[in-house]
C-alpha positions as CSV (number, residue, x, y, z in Angstrom):
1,X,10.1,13.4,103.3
2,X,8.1,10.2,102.4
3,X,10.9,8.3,101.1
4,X,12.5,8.3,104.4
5,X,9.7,5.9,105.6
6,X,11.5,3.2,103.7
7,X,14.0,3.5,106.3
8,X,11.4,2.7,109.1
9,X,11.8,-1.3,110.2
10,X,8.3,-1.5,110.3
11,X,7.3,-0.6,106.8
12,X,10.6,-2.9,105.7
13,X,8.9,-5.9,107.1
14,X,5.2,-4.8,106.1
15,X,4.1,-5.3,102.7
16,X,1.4,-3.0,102.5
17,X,2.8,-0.2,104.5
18,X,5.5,-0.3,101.9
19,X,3.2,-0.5,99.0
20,X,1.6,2.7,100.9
21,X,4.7,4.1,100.9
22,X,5.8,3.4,97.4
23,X,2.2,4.6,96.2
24,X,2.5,8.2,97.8
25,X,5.7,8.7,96.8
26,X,5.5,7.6,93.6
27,X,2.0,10.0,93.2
28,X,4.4,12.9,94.2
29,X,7.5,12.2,91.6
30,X,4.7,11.2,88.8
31,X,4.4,14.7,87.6
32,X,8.7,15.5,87.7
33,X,8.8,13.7,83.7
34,X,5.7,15.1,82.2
35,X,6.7,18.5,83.7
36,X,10.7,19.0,82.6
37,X,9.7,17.7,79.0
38,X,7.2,19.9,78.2
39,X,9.0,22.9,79.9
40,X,11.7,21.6,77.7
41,X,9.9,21.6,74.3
42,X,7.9,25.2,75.6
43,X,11.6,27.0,75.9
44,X,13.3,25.6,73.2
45,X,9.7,26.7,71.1
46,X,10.0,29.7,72.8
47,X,13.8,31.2,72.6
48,X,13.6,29.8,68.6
49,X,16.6,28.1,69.5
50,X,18.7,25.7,66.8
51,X,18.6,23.0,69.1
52,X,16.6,20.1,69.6
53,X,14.7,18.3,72.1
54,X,17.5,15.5,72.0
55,X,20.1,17.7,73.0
56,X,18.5,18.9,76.3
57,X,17.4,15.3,76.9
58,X,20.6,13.5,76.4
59,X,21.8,15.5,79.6
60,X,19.3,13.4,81.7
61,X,20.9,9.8,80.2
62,X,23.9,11.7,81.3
63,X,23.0,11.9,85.0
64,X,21.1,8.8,84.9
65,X,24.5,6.7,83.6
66,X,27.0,8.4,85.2
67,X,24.8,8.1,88.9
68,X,23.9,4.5,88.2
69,X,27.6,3.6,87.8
70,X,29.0,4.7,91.5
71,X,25.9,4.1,93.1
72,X,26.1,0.5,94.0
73,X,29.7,0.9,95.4
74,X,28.2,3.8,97.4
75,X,25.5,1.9,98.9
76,X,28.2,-1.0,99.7
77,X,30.5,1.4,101.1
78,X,27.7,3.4,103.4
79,X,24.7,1.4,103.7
80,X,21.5,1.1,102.1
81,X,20.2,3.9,103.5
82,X,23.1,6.4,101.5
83,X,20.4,5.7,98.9
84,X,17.2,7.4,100.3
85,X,19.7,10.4,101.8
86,X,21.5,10.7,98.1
87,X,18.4,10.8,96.6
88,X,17.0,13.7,99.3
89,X,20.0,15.8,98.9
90,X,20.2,15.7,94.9
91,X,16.6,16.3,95.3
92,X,17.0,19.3,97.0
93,X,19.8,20.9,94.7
94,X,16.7,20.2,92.2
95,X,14.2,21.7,93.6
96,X,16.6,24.8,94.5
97,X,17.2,25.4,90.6
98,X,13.6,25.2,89.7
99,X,13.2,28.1,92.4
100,X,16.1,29.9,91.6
101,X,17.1,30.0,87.9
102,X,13.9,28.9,86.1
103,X,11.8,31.8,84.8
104,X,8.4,32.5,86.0
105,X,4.9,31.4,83.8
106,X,3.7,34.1,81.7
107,X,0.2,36.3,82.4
108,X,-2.2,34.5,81.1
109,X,-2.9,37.8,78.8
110,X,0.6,37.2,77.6
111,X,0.0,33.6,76.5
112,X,-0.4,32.5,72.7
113,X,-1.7,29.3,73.6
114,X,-5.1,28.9,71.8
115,X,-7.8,27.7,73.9
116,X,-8.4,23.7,73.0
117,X,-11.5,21.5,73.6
118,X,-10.5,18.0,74.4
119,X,-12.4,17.1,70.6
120,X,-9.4,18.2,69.2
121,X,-7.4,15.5,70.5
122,X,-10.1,13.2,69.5
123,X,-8.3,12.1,65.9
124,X,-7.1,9.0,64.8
125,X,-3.6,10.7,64.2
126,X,-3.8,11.5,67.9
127,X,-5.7,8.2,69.0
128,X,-3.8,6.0,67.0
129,X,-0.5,7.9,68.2
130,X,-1.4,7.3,71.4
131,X,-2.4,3.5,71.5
132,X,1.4,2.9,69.8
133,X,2.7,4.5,72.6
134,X,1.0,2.7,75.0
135,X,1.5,-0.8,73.8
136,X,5.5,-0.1,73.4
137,X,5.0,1.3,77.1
138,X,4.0,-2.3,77.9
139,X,6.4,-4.3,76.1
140,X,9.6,-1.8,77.0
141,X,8.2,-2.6,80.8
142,X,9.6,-6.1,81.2
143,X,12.9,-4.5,80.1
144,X,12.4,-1.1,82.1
145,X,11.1,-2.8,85.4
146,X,12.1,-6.1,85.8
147,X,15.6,-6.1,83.4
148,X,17.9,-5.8,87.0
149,X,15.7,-8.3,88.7
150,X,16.4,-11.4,85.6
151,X,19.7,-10.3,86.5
152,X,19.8,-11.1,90.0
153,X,17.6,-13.9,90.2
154,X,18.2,-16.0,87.2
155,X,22.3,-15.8,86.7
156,X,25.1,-17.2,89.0
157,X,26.5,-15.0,91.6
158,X,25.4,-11.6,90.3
159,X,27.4,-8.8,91.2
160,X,26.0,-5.6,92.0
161,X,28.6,-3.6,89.9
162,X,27.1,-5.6,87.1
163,X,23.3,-4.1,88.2
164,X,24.7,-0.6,87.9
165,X,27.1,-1.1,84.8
166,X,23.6,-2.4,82.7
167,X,22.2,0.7,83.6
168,X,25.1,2.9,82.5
169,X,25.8,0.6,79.4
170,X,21.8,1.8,78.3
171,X,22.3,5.4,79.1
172,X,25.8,5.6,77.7
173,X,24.3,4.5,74.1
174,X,21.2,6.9,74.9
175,X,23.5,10.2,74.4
176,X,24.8,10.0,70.6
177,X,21.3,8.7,69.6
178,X,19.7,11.6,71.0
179,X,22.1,14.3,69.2
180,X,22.0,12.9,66.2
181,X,18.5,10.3,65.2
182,X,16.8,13.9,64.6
183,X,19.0,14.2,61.6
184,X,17.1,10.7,60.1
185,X,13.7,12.5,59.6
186,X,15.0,16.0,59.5
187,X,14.3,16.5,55.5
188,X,11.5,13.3,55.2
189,X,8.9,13.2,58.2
190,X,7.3,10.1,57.0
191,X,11.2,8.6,58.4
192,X,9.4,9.1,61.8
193,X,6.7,6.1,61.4
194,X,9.6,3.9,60.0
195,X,12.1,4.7,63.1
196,X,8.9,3.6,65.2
197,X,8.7,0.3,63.8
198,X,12.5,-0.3,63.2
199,X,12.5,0.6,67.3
200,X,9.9,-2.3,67.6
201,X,11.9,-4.8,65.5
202,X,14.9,-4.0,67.7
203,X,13.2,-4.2,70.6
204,X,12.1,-7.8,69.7
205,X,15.6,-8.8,68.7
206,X,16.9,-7.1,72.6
207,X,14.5,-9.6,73.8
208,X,15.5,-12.8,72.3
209,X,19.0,-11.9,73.2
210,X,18.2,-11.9,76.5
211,X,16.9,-15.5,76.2
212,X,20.1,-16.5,75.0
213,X,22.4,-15.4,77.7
214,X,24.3,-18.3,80.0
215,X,23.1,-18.4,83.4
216,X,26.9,-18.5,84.1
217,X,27.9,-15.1,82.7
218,X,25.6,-12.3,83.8
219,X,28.4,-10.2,82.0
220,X,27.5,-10.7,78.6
221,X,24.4,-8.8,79.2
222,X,27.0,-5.9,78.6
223,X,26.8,-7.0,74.9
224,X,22.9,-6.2,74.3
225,X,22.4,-2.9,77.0
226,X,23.6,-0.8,73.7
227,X,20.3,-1.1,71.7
228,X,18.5,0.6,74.4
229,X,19.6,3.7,72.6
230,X,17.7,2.7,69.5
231,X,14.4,1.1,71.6
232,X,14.5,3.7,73.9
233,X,16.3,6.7,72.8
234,X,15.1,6.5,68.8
235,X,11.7,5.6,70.3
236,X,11.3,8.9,72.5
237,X,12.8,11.5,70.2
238,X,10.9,9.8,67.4
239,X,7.8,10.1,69.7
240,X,8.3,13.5,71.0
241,X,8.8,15.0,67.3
242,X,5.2,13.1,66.0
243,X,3.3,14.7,69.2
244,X,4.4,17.8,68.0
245,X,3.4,17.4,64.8
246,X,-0.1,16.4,65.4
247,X,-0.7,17.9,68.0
248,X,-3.7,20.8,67.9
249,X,-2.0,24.4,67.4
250,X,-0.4,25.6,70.5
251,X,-0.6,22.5,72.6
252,X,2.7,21.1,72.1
253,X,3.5,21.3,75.5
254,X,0.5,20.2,76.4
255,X,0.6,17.3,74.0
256,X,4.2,16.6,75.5
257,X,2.9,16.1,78.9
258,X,0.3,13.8,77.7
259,X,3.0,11.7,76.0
260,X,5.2,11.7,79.1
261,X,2.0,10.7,81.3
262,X,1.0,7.9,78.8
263,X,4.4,6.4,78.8
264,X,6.3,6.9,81.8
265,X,3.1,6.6,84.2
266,X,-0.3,4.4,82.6
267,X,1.6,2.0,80.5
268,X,5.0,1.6,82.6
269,X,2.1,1.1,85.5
270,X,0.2,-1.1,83.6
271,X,2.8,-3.1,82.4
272,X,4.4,-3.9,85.7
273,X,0.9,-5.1,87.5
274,X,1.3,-7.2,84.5
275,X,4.5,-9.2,83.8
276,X,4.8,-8.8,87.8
277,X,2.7,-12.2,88.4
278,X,4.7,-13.5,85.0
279,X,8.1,-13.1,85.3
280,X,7.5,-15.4,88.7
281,X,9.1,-19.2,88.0
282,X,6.4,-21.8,87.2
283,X,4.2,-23.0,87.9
284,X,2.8,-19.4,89.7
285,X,4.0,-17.2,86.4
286,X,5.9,-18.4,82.8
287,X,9.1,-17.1,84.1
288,X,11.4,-14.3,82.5
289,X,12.8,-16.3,79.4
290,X,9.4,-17.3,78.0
291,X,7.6,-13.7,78.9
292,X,10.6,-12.2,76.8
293,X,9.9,-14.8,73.8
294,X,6.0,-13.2,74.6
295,X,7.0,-9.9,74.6
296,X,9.4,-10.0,71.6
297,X,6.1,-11.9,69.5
298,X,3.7,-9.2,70.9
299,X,5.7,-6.1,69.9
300,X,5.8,-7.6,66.6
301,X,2.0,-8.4,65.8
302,X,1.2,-4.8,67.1
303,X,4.0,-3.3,64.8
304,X,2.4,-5.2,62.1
305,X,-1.1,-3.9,62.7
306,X,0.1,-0.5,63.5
307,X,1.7,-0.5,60.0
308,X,-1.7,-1.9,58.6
309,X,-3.7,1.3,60.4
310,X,-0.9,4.3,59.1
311,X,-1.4,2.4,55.6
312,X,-5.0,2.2,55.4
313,X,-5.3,6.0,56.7
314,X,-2.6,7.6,54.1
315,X,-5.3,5.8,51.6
316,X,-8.1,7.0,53.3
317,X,-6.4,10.1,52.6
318,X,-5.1,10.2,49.7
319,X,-8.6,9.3,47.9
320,X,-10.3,11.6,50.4
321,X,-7.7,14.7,48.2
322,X,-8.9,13.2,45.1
323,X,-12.2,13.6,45.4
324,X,-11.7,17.3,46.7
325,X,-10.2,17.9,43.6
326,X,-12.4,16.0,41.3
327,X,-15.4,18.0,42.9
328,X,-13.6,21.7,42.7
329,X,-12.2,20.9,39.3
330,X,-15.7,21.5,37.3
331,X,-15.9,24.8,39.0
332,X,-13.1,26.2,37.6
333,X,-13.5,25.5,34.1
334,X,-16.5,27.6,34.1
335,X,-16.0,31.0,32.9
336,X,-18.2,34.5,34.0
337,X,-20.6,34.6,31.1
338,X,-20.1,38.2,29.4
């Protein structure tokens, strides 16, 4: 219902009734991601199935793609508000299949899940987990958020099939990477830290490209959309597969939603209040070709330190073992005296 208020002429010319607006509806949608995922990663736990949380997800880059594609003929063809009734009515089919067709939470006497105290997410596994998710979340955001609006205002004569092809360039690369990047770490899970930093090198390469693009052909932008199925895609399978590793036994879902919330919510957040004021042309911001040279350096010193903190930890580790088995190794050489 609070989407339709976008339609009303005087939030459209009111900045903060729109921002209102935005804010509430945004609150209400915030929990749709964190929600599906872990639901996801429960029932595929659950049912012991062979697949993978890839090959549910790829279904969404399906939808996503395929939408984004018609969309902007449909808006040109009915008006911009076919968008905020399209979005009601698919919506609604949504919420009908959640209350239809998806089976009801267990008794709480039924439930395996082990009772956790937020100390047990207190690790550095978890903590340092956590703070790589959120600085990608921050560098992806200038992509994510602002990626459609470099478009339009920085290129000649932008068409708006060109908005919605980007999109469906990025999701159409997001499907085979989600079937088959599980298959990198399937046999070696230390693959998952190096897919997280190859995911940061690319992303550092996607934005440089962007700073090389010709103001005169928006089109070639065509020609770098396909590694968003390594930066993102990679990144979020990678990401979902760690949390599920570390996280504390029986909070995988719970560990999902936390990964979702990071992401999608704190750090895409964060990271728009933040290049907002930058991407703007000088002298009030840097302007979108030297924030992507920032964002491209950043993502790169982080990965670097990142690296630095895994390697120092495995050592940590490793010498930790050692001395376990130094100390026990005494105590077995003794023998019962007679």
């Amino acid at each position: 219902v609070i989407i339709f208020f976008n339609m009303v002429p005087a939030v459209q010319s009111s900045f903060w009734l729109l921002a209102a607006v935005s804010v509430s509806s945004s609150f209400f949608l915030s929990t749709g991601g964190p929600i599906i995922d872990a639901m996801c990663v429960s029932v595929l736990k659950e049912q012991e199935s062979e697949e993978q949380y890839g090959d549910q997800r790829l279904w969404c880059a399906v939808g996503w793609g395929g939408m984004s594609l018609i969309a902007g003929q449909l808006i040109d063809t009915f008006g911009i508000s076919f968008m905020f009734w399209g979005f009601a009515s698919i919506q609604s089919m949504y919420l009908s299949v959640c209350l239809f067709y998806m089976p009801m939470a267990k008794d709480r006497g039924q439930q395996n899940e082990q009772t956790v105290s937020l100390k047990q997410f207190l690790t550095f596994d978890v903590a340092w987990f956590f703070a790589n998710l959120f600085v990608y979340g921050l560098a992806m955001s200038v992509v994510e958020n602002f990626l459609l609006v470099f478009l339009n205002e920085d290129f000649d004569n932008t068409p708006k099939l060109l908005l919605g092809a980007s999109t469906a360039m990025m999701c159409f690369f997001e499907v085979p990477v989600f079937k088959y990047v599980e298959k990198v770490w399937a046999n070696n899970k230390d693959r998952l830290t190096s897919v997280l930093m190859a995911c940061k090198v690319v992303l550092a390469f996607r934005c440089i490209c962007y700073t090389l693009l010709p103001a005169s052909n928006p089109w070639l932008v065509l020609l770098i959309e396909p590694l968003h199925g390594f930066t993102f895609a990679a990144m979020w399978s990678a990401t979902v597969e760690y949390g599920q590793r570390i996280a504390p036994p029986g909070c995988v879902a719970r560990m999902q939603a936390l990964v979702n919330g990071l992401y999608s919510g704190v750090a895409m957040g964060l990271g728009t209040a933040m290049w907002g004021p930058l991407v703007m042309q000088p002298p009030k911001g840097l302007g979108f070709w030297n924030c992507f040279r920032l964002d491209a350096a950043a993502i790169v010193i982080w990965g670097i330190i990142w690296q630095m903190g895994l390697m120092i930890r495995r050592r940590s580790t490793a010498a930790r073992s050692a001395a376990m088995i130094t100390a026990e190794q005494p105590l077995a050489e003794i023998t019962p005296s007679a």
